[in-house]
C-alpha positions in Angstrom: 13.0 14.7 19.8 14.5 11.6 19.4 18.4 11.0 19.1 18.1 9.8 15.4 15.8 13.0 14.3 18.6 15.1 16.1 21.4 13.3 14.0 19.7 13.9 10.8 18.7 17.7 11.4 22.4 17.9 12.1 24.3 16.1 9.6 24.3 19.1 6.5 26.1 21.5 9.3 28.4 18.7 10.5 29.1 17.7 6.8 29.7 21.4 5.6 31.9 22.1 9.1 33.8 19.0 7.9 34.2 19.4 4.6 35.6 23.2 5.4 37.6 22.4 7.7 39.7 19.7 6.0 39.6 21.6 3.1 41.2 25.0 4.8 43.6 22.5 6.7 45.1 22.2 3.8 44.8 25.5 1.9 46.1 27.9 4.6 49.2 26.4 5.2 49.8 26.4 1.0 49.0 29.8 1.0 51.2 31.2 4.0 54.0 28.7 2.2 53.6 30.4 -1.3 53.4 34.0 0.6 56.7 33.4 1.8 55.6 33.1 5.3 56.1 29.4 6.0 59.2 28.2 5.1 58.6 24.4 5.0 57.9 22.6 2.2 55.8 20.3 4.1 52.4 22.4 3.1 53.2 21.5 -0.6 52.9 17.8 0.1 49.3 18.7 1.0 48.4 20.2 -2.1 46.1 16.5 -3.4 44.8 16.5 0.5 41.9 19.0 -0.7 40.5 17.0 -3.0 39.7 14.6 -0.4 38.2 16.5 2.5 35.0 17.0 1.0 34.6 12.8 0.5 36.3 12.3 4.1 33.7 14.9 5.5 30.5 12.6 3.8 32.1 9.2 4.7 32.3 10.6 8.6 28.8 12.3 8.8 27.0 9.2 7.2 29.0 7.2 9.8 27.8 9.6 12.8 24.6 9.0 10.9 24.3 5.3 11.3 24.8 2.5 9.2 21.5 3.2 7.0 22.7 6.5 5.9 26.3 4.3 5.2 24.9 2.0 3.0 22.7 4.8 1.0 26.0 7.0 0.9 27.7 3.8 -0.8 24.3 2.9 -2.8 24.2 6.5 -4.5 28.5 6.2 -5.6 27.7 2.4 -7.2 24.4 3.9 -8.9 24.8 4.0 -12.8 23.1 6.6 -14.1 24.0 7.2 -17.7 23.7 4.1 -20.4 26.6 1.1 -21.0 27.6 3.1 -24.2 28.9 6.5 -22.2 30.5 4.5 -20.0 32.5 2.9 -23.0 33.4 7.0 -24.4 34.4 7.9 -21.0 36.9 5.1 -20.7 38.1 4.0 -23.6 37.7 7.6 -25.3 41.2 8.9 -24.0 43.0 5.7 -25.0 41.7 6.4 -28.6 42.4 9.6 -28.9 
């Protein structure tokens, strides 16, 4: 087995340990902090950090990846999959309503 075929068998565990990880980095300290056990406040500035892991987690494990799996990471957010006219809805709908 080459290096590359290793990489790619491993990338859906290294994403998934990732994308825990950050995820409960931020979480348990939030929850010992509205338990009363930590008494910082610290944890709450946290509280947008775990919307973010997830996205850290698959920019890091399609950079361990390579610089293929990079570009098709950035290829899949830029693709347009729904027609001109939703696009228009979804961002001019809240400004009319």
């Amino acid at each position: 087995m080459t290096g590359t075929v290793v990489r790619e068998r491993a990338t859906l565990p290294a994403f998934l340990l990732l994308a825990f990880g950050f995820t409960w980095a931020v979480w348990v300290p939030r929850a010992l902090e509205s338990a009363g056990v930590l008494d910082s406040r610290w944890a709450s500035g946290l509280g947008a950090g775990w919307a973010y892991g997830p996205a850290v987690a698959a920019v890091l494990t399609a950079a361990w990846a390579g610089r293929p799996a990079l570009r098709e990471l950035g290829a899949r957010l830029t693709r347009w999959r729904v027609g001109v006219r939703w696009w228009a809805v979804v961002l001019a709908g809240p400004a009319v309503l």
